[in-house]
Each structure stands twice: as C-alpha cells, then as structure tokens.
N, C-alpha and C positions, 0 to 999 in steps of 0.2 A: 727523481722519485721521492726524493726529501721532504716532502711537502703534501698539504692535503690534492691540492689539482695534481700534484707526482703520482698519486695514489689513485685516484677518481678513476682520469683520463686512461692509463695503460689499463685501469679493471674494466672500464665500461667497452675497452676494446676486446680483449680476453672474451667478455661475457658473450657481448654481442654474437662474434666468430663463433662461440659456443655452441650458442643458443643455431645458429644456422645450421652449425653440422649437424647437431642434433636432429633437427628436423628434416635435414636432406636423409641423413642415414636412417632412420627410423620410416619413411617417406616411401624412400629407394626399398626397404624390407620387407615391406605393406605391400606394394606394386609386385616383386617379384622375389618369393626369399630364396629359389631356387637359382637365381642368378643374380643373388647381391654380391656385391664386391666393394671393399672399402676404398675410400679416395683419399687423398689428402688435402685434396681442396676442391670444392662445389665450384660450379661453374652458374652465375646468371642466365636464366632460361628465359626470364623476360625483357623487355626494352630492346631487344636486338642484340648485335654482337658488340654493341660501342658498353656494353654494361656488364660482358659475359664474366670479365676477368675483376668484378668488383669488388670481392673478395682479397685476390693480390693487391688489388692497389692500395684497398684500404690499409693491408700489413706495411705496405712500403712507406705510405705517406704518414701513419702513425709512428715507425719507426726513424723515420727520415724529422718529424716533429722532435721527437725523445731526444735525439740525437744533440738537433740545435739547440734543445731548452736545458738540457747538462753543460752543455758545454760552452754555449756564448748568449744564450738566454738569461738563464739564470743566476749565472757568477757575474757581480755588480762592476766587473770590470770588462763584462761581458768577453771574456775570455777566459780559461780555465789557468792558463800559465803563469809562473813565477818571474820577476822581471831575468832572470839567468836561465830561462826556457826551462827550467825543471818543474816538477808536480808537488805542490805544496799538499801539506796534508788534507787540509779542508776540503782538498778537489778531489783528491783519492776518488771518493764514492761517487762523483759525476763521472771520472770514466769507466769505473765498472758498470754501474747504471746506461750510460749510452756503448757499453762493450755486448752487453747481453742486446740490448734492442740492434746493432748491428749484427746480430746475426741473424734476425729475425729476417732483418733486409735481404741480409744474401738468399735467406730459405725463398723470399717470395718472390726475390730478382731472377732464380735460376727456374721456379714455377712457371712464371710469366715469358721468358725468353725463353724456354719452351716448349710453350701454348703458343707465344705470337709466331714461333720459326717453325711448327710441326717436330721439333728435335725429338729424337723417341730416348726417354731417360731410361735407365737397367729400370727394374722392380724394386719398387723400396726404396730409390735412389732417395727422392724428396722427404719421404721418411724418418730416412736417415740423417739427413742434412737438418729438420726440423725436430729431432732426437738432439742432433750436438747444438740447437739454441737453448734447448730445456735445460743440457747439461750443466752449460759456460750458466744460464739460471742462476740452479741449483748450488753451483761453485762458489759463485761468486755470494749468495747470498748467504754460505754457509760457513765462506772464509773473508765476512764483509767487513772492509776495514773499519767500522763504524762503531763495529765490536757492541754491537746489540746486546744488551743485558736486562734482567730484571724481565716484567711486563713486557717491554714493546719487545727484547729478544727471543720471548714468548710466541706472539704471535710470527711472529719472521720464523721460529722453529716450526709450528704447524704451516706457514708456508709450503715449507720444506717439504711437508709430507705429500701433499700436495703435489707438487714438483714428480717424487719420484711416482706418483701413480700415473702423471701423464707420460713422463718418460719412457715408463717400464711400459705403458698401452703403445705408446707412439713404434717402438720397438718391437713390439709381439704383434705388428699388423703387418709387418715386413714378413713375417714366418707363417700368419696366420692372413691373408689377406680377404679370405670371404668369410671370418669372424663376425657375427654379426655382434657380440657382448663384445668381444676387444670395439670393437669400435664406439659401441656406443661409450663403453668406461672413457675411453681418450675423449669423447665428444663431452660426457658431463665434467668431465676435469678440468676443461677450458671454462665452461660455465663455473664450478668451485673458484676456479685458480681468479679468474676476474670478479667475482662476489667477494673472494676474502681479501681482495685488494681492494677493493672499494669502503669493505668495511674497517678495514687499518685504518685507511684515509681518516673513517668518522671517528674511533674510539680511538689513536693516537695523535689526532691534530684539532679537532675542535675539543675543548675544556670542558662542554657539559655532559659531552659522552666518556672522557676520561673516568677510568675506575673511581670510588670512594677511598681516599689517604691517597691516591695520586696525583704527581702536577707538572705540568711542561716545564723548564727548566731551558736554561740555552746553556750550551757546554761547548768547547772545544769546535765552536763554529757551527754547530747543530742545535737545533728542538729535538729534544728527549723527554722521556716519559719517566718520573722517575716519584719510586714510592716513599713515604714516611717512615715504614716502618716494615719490619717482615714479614707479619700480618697484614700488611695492608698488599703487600706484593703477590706474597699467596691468593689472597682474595682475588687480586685481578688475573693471575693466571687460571685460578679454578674457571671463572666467567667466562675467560676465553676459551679452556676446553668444553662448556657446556655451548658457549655460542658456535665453535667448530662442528658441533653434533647436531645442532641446531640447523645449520646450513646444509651439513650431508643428509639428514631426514628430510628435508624441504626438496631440495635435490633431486634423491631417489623419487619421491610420493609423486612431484610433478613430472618426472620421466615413466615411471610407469603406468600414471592417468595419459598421458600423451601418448604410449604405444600403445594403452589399450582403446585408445577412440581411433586411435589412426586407423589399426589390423581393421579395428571393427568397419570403418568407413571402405576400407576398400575390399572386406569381403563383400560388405553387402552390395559394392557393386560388383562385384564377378557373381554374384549370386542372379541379381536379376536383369546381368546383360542381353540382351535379346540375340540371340545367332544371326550373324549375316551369311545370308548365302547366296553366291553369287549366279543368277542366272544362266543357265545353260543355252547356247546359241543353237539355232537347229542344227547345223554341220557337226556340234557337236553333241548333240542326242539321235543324229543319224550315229556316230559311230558307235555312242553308247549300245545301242541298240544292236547292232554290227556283232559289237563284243556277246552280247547276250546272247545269241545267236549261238557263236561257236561253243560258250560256256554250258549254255543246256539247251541243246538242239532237240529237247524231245518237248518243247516249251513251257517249263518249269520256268520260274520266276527268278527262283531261289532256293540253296536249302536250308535257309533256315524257316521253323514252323514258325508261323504267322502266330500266331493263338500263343505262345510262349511269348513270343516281342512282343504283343498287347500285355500281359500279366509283368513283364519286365518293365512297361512303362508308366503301369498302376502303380508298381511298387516304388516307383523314381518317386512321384508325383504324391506320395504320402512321404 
C-alpha cells in the first residue's frame, strides 16, 4: 500500500463494492421496505449462476493480489525476509498491509463456501467475521509501524475515522438486521473508505498534488511527505479536513439523489400496475355460485349497498 498503485487499486475496490451495496440496498428498499433485510453480500442476478458470487471473488482475488504484491511483488528481492529468516524493518509494513487484506480473504472464503455448500451460517455470523477485518484495519493503521506523522499521518488519522464508522455500521446490522439507515451508513462507508484511498494515492504520491511547502522525501526505506515548515504542515492538514468534508457532502447529496429517484421509480410503478386476475374456470364459478346460494338464499347478491361502493370508488379514483 506504500505506493500510489498501493493506494489506487485497494480504493477502487472498496469503492466499487460500495458503490453496489449501495445500490442493491436502496434497490431491495424501493421494491419492498416492509420486508427489507440487510445482507452482507449481494448476489449477481444476471449472467447466470457462473456470475452470482462475483462479488466474493472479486474480494478474494483482490486480496489474494495485495497479498503477493506486499510480500514477493514488491520487495526487490522479491521476497519480504532477512537473510536469518527474521523481518527487517523496511518490511514491517508489508506484512501489516498484506495482514489486514488476509482477512478480507478469510471474510469472502467463509461467504463463498457457504453459498457454494448451502452451509446455513448463525445470524451476523459474516458480519461479524467482516467487523474483525475492519478491526485488524483500524489496528493496524493506527499502530502502523511507519509511524505516520505530520500531513501524510493526517490523512491515515481521518482514515481512521472512517474505519470506525464502518465498523461500528458493520456491527449494529448484527443487532439491527432490517435497519434500513445501518445499512445504508455501512454501504456509503465502503464507498468514503475506497474514495479517500484513492485520493491519498493522488495528494501523497504524485508531487503536483502535494500541499504548498511540502515534498516527497525517501527516509528510512519509504516516500514520505514531509513539510518545510509548521505553517506549511498546518496548511496541509487544514486542506485535508476541508477535502474530508468535501467527500462526506458529495457522499450524502449523491445517496440521497439516488434514493429519492429510486423510491420514486418504484412507486410509480406499484402505482400503475394493472391487477392480474386470474380467470375463473366454470367448475369453479359453478361452486362460486353454490356458495352464494347457502350465503343468501333469499337471492340477495350481497350485503353490501351497491350505491356506497360506487361513491367509494369515485372517491379512489380522484
């Protein structure tokens, strides 16, 4: 993750994933809010069944990438180890970095075996399991041996925040499972959480989006971000909390443009669905008939006044 493609690639997965829950859960809400229920993972509806679990796989096969690019990718010996098999410092942060994407794995490997075996998990089970990836996250980036300071420990601190709003949503769907707000909060938080990684990427690894009085620097086996001056440090922290606010207003405004066209798309079709009614076969309007019969044998119809259900369905009908 040390790197602008460290950055990009895990945000533009984040986002994506996001960006779908979103849409299934707000989707699922629209269609039936009376029996919405949160999920933990959407299922592909189209392409067939060879597509259903695309979601998992993509978690797997992005984490299963993070994994080899920490660890024998990226290190120029393509290997993380010491010649005495111990963990030099420089690599420290490849294995915390491919520790947290390992458990991403496990979350999507116990999703997927499953779904593939019919295995019926407790309630919340997955929840919970994709609660302790956020955690090990959250940990690891807040006791990262990298020891982030200044600017760039800046933006990794609103990470963090980040972090525990997904957490704390991820957790409160376990208690609260037909929430329809918990879910959406965890659904936009994957979209934050992969937006503000994407934009670390641009404003701490390319130089012309670096703050004013800041500049890359290589230290202690890393690129760091590091300012001129105190003023000049402030300044980039201030930016980064207006560009933080910047992202959460962007956020909300396109989530709630997108539930209110959705609701509105699927009222108006319950609105002017047309009733199917299924024809009645004669054997079974002889017995209708039958029934009528014993119900009012003096050959009344009904008792309800006719003249009243007309005025009842004037009144629909405006």
């Amino acid at each position: 993750m040390g790197t602008f493609i460290g950055h990009v690639l895990p945000g533009a997965g984040f986002l994506f994933i996001g960006l779908w829950h979103l849409f299934n859960t707000i989707t699922n809400y629209a269609r039936a809010p009376w029996d919405f229920y949160a999920r933990p993972w959407f299922p592909v509806i189209f392409g067939g069944k060879k597509l259903r679990y695309l979601e998992l796989a993509t978690i797997i096969a992005g984490s299963c990438l993070s994994i080899l690019a920490e660890l024998f990718i990226g290190p120029q010996r393509h290997q993380p180890l010491a010649d005495d098999w111990s963990i030099p410092p420089e690599h420290l942060n490849n294995f915390e970095h491919s520790s947290i994407s390992l458990f991403f794995l496990i979350y999507a490997s116990v999703a997927l075996y499953a779904g593939l075996n019919k295995l019926p998990l407790p309630p919340g089970a997955l929840n919970v399991i994709g609660a302790l990836a956020f955690s090990q996250e959250l940990l690891l980036f807040h006791l990262h041996s990298a020891d982030h300071m200044g600017a760039e420990g800046h933006y990794h601190w609103l990470l963090q925040l980040i972090l525990v709003v997904t957490l704390s949503a991820t957790l409160l769907e376990v208690a609260f499972p037909r929430s329809f707000l918990v879910a959406v909060v965890r659904s936009a938080s994957w979209i934050f959480h992969g937006a503000w990684f994407i934009h670390m990427g641009f404003m701490l690894w390319i130089p012309a989006f670096i703050s004013k009085g800041c500049h890359m620097v290589h230290t202690e086996g890393h690129d760091v971000v590091k300012c001129a001056s105190h003023e000049a440090t402030m300044r980039a922290k201030a930016l980064a909390n207006l560009q933080f606010n910047w992202y959460l207003a962007t956020i909300l405004v396109l989530t709630v443009i997108f539930y209110a066209r959705t609701v509105g798309i699927y009222a108006e079709e319950a609105a002017y669905q047309p009733l199917k009614c299924k024809p009645m076969s004669e054997g079974e309007m002889k017995a209708d008939a039958e029934v009528e019969k014993q119900n009012f044998p003096d050959g009344s119809q009904s008792s309800i006044d006719v003249e009243s259900l007309e005025e009842a369905v004037k009144l629909i009908e405006r």
